[in-house]
N, C-alpha and C positions, 0 to 999 in steps of 0.2 A: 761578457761572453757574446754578447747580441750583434757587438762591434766589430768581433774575430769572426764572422763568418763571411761579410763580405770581402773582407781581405781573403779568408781561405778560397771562397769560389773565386776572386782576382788570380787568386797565384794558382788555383786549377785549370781556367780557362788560358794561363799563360804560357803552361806549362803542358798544356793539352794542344795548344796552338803549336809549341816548340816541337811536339813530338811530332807533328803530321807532317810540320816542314822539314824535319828531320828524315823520316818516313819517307817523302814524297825526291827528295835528292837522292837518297840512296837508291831510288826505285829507278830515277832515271840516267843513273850511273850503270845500272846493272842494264837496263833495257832501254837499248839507247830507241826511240819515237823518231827520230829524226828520216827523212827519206832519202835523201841527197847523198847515199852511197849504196853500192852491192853484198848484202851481208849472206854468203851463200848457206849461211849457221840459221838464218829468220826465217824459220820456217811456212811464216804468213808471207813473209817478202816473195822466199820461193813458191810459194804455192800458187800467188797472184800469176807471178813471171810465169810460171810453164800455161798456165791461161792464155796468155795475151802472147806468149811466144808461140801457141801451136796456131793461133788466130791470125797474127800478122807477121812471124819470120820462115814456120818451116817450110812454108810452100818454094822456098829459096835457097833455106839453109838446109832443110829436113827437119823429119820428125824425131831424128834423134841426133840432131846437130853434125849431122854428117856430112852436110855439105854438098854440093853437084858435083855429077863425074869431072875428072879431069882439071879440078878447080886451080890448075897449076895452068895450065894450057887456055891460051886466048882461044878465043872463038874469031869465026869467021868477022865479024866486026868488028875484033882488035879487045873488046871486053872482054873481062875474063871471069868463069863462072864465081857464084858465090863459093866461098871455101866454107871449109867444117869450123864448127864451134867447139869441139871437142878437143881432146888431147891433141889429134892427130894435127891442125889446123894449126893455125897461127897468132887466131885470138887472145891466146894468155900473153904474147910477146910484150901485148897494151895495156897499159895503164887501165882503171876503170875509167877515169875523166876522158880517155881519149874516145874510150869505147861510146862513152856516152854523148858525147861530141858526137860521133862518126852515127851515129842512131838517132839524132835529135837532127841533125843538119843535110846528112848525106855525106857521102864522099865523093868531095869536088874540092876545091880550092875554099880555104887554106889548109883542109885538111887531107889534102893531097896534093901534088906535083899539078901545076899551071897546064891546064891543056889535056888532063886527066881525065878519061872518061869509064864512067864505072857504072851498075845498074841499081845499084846500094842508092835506094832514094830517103829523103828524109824523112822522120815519123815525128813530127816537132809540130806540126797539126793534126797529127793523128791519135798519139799516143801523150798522157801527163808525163810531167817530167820521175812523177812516182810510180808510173807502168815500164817506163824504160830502166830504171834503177832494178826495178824487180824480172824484165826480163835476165838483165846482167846478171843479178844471185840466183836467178835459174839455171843459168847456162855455166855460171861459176859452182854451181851444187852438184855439177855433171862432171867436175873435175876431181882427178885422183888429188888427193893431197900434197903429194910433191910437185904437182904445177901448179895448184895453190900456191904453193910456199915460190914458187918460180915465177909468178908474174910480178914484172914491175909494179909499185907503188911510186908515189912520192916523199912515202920516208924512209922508203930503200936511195931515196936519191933519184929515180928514173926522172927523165926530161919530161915535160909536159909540150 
């Protein structure tokens, strides 16, 4: 009997180890940890993003992603204002990677036309690349659901 016991605590701690990695997969299947997208459902994602959005975008975009007047119409310097983040704007048109692209770098060349001049400066020293993911599920948890389901992805196919 003396001999079956360390077998038994063997096949406890085996079987006790099997459940935790069992445990610990399913856990990160359900709640993906990962940063490197806009989950506008993360409500910690979101909570960060409208932080650091009211900190460094609405002064441009607004405080409720609405955008500068006339944001269709150039300005006397040929630039054109920031547009809304909102439905009404044109943000959902973009991929998230484009968006985060266009947030991390600016928009200049290559991600815009050669010669392009815009006021959209880059936040890629300013901002981690896990504050700009979480602006985007901010600004994505501001959308009705049918332009959820309306923005390009890449495994809807959209271009990158």
């Amino acid at each position: 009997m003396l001999k079956q016991i360390p077998k038994f605590k063997s096949r406890l701690v085996v079987s006790i180890a099997g459940a935790a990695t069992i445990f610990l997969v399913v856990l990160a299947l359900i709640f993906d940890f990962s940063n490197d997208h806009a989950d506008p459902h993360n409500l910690g994602q979101v909570s960060l993003g409208e932080g650091v959005y009211r900190e460094n975008c609405a002064a441009c975009h607004g405080a409720n992603l609405e955008g500068q007047p006339n944001w269709k119409i150039r300005k006397s310097d040929g630039r054109l204002p920031a547009p809304p983040h909102d439905k009404t704007g044109h943000t959902w048109h973009h991929t998230d990677e484009q968006l985060f692209r266009i947030t991390k770098l600016g928009l200049r060349p290559p991600l815009a036309p050669e010669g392009y001049e815009s006021d959209m400066p880059s936040f890629g020293d300013v901002l981690t690349d896990e504050e700009i993911w979480a602006v985007l599920a901010y600004v994505k948890s501001r959308w009705p659901s049918e332009i959820l389901a309306r923005q390009p992805s890449p495994d809807k196919g959209a271009n990158q």
